[in-house]
Each structure stands twice: as structure tokens, then as C-alpha cells.
N, C-alpha and C positions, 0 to 999 in steps of 0.2 A: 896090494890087497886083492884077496880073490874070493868071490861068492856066486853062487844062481842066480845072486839077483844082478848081477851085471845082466843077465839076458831082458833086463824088464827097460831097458833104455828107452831113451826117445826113436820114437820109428819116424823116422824122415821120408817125406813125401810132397807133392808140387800139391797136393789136393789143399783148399783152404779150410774146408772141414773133413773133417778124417777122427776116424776112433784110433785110441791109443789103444786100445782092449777095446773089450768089450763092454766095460762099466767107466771107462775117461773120455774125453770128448778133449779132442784137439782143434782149435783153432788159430787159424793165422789173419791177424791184421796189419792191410799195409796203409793204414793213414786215411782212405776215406769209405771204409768198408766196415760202420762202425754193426754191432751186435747186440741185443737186447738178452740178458741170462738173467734167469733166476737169484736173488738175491744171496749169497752165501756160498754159491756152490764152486767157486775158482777155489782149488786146490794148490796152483801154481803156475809161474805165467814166467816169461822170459822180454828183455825188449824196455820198449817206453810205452807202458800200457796204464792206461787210467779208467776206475772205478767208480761211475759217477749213479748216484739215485735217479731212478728214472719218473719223472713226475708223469700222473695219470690223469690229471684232468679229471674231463666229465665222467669215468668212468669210476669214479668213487662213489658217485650213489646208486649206481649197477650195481657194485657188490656190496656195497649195504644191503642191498636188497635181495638180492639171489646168493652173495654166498661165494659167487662164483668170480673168479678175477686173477689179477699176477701182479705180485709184488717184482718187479725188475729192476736192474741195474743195468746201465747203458755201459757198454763194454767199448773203449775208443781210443787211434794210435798206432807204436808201430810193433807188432811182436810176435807169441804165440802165447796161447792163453791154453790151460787144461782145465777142464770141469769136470765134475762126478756129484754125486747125492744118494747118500745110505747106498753105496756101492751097487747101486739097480743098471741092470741094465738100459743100452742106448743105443736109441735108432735114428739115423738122420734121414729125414724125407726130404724129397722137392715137392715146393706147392707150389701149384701153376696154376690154370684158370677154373678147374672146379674148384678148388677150395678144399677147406681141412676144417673138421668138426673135430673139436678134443674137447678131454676135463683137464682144468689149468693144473690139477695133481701132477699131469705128466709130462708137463713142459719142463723140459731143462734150458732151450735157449733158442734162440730166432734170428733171423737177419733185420733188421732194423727196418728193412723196405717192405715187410707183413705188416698189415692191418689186425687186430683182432677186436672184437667187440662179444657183448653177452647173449646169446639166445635162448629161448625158451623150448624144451622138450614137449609136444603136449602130453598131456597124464589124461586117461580116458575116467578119473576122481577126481579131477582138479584138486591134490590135495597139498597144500603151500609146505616147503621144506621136505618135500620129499626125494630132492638130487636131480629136479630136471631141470637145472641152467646148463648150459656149456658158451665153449668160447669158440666164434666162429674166424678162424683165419682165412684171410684173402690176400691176393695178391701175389706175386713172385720172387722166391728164394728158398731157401734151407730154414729145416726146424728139426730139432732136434729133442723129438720124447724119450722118455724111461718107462720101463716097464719092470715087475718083480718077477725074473727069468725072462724066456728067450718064450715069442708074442705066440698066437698064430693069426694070419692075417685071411681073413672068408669072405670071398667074391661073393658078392650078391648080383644076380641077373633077373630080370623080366620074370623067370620062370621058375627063382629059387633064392626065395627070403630067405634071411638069417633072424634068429632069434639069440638076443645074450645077456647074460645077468649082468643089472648095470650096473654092479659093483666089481667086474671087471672089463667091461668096456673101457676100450683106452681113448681110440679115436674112432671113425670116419669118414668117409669122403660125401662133401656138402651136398651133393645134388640128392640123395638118399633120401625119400620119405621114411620118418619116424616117428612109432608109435611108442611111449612109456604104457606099459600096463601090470597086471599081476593077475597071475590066474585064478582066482579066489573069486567066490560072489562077491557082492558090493559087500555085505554087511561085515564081510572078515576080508578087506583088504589090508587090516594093519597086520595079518598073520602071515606068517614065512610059509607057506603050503603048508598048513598044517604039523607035523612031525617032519621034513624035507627039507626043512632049514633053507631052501628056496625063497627067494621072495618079487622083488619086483626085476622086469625084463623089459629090454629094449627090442622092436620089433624091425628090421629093416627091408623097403621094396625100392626097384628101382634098378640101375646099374652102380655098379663103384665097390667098394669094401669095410669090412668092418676088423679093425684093430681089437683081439681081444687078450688079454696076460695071462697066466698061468696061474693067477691068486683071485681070489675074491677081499678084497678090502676089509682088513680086521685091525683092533687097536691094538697098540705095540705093546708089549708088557707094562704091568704097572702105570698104564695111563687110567688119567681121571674122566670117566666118561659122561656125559649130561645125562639129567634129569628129563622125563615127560616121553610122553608115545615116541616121538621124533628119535630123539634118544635111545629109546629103548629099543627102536627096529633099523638103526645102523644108519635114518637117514636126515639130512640137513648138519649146517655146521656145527651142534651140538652132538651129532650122534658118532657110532665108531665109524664112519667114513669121514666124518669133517675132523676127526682125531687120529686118523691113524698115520699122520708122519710128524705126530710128536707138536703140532703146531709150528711146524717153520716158516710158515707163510706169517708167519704175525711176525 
């Protein structure tokens, strides 16, 4: 049998995470080097590998509460594992001792030996459900986000903030001071700029970088979207940011 797609084989490498492409996530486990993925997203896996629920603990009324959290499955055993999710692209980072600010949206998968916990963005309106939790990772290993296309990634220095819509902000780097704000007087901060379709931005100072994708966060076709202001300006779990991957996380 002969086709183009013989060229799409497995690409063999010593690396224990490695991309298959650009949108598959290859991983190799050898028995005590277990891995935390997103739930749903193994495609295909080789070997003796098991799929177990990974229970969260106290972190269940964190995302009660904020919204913000991961549903994971402990990945453990001997093989190689491939992952993917609505074909997005995938970037595998190393976190070492600063740390990694993400939204749990772009987690695909992690090494087992990360921490992560919920923090709070401040909002210069303190206004509840408006998307400032995130999940702060600590510790040492690989993690692996998605992003919708290929990121760009802007160094912030001493001398040159970044500003980004935080409905494509992806990730990061923890040591960063961050401001949630919107440029609008108080009394129209639930407006997008006006006509600008713009709305709320994340401000960063400091050294490190900021992860941002090539899409701003919108609901997939034909999804049902909440009711109330929240809703209706893209932000908290009812709005089209807490809708727009169809609800996989549930």
C-alpha cells in the first residue's frame, strides 16, 4: 500500500517530550516518570500505559470559586503516549525557579513533579467574574500549552512594559507585576472601547515575558452563551471566554 500519508509516521527521538507536529504532543514514559494531561486529550499511546482520574483535593473550592482550575488525568507506566486538543497548537516549556503564570484553557499536560495552585489577577474595579484568576505553576519540569496558531512571545524589561488583551494572553513568567484594567472611565468599564471591540487588558512590569496567540477568545459556532452583563461582555464562566472550547473541562 502506498500514500502521503506514510510520510506523517512516528518521528523517533531520545527526547521524553517531543512534538509529533506541531498540534501532537509526544510523550515517553518509563515507569516512574508519571504525567498529569488534561483529561480527553490522549489520542493514542503505545506500551503499558494507564489512565487514571486525578483527584484535586482542596482545590475544588478554588474553582468553585474563581472558575479557574484543571480537570486532569494522571498519565503512568511504560510507553509513549500522543496528545492533541481541537488540533491547537503546542508548546512545551521548562519551568524552573521563577515560575509559570497561565489560564488552565492552555494547559495540555505537565510533569507530575509541578505544583499548581489559583491566584488572583488584581482588577483596578474589583469586579467578580470578570477572568482574573489564573493558575500559578512552581517547581521543576516540562508543561506543555496550546495556543490557536503559532504565539508571539514579548520580553518585558525594567524599561518596557507590555500591555495585552486578556483574552489572548496565554501565559507569563511569575515574577511579573500585573495589572487587569480597561481603558474606559469607571462608569463604562463594562464597554469594549466604545465602537473598538477592545475591552479589558493585562498590564505587565518587571523582567520575564508574556505568552500571547494570534486569536482573541470567541464562542465556537452554535454554542449557547450565558445570560447577564458577565455574559454578555465575554467575561467569567458563563460568558464566551468560559464557553469557547465547547465546555471540555466539564
Amino acid at each position: 500500500m502506498q500514500s502521503p500519508l506514510f510520510a506523517y509516521n512516528d518521528q523517533q527521538t531520545q527526547e521524553r517530550w517531543s512534538l509529533q507536529n506541531k498540534q501532537m504532543l509526544r510523550v515517553v514514559l518509563e515507569g516512574h516518570d508519571d504525567i498529569l494531561a488534561r483529561k480527553g486529550t490522549m489520542v493514542a499511546y503505545q506500551g503499558l500505559v494507564e489512565f487514571d482520574a486525578e483527584h484535586q483535593g482542596g482545590r475544588a473550592h478554588a474553582r468553585a470559586h474563581t472558575g479557574e482550575g484543571l480537570d486532569l488525568m494522571r498519565c503512568h507506566g511504560q510507553g509513549t503516549v500522543y496528545f492533541a486538543n481541537l488540533a491547537q497548537h503546542i508548546h512545551v516549556m521548562e519551568v524552573e525557579q521563577d515560575g509559570l503564570t497561565v489560564d488552565s484553557g492552555y494547559v495540555l499536560a505537565m510533569d507530575s513533579s509541578l505544583h499548581h495552585e489559583v491566584i488572583a489577577v488584581d482588577s483596578l474595579y474589583g469586579i467578580s467574574g470578570s477572568g482574573k484568576y489564573q493558575l500559578n505553576i512552581t517547581g521543576r519540569g516540562r508543561i506543555a500549552l496550546m495556543t490557536s496558531g503559532a504565539p508571539l512571545l514579548m520580553r518585558v524589561t525594567p524599561d518596557t512594559y507590555v500591555n495585552c488583551d486578556a483574552d489572548a494572553i496565554v501565559a507569563w513568567s511569575t515574577g511579573l507585576r500585573v495589572q487587569m484594567q480597561a481603558q474606559t472611565h469607571a462608569s463604562g468599564v463594562w464597554r469594549r472601547r466604545g465602537s473598538t471591540g477592545e475591552g479589558w487588558e493585562l498590564s505587565f512590569m518587571g523582567s520575564g515575558f508574556a505568552l500571547v496567540q494570534p486569536s482573541e477568545l470567541l464562542p465556537p459556532q452554535h454554542a449557547v452563551i450565558g445570560s447577564g452583563l458577565a455574559a454578555q461582555y465575554g467575561m467569567g464562566q458563563q460568558g464566551a471566554r468560559g464557553q469557547n472550547q465547547g465546555n471540555v473541562w466539564s
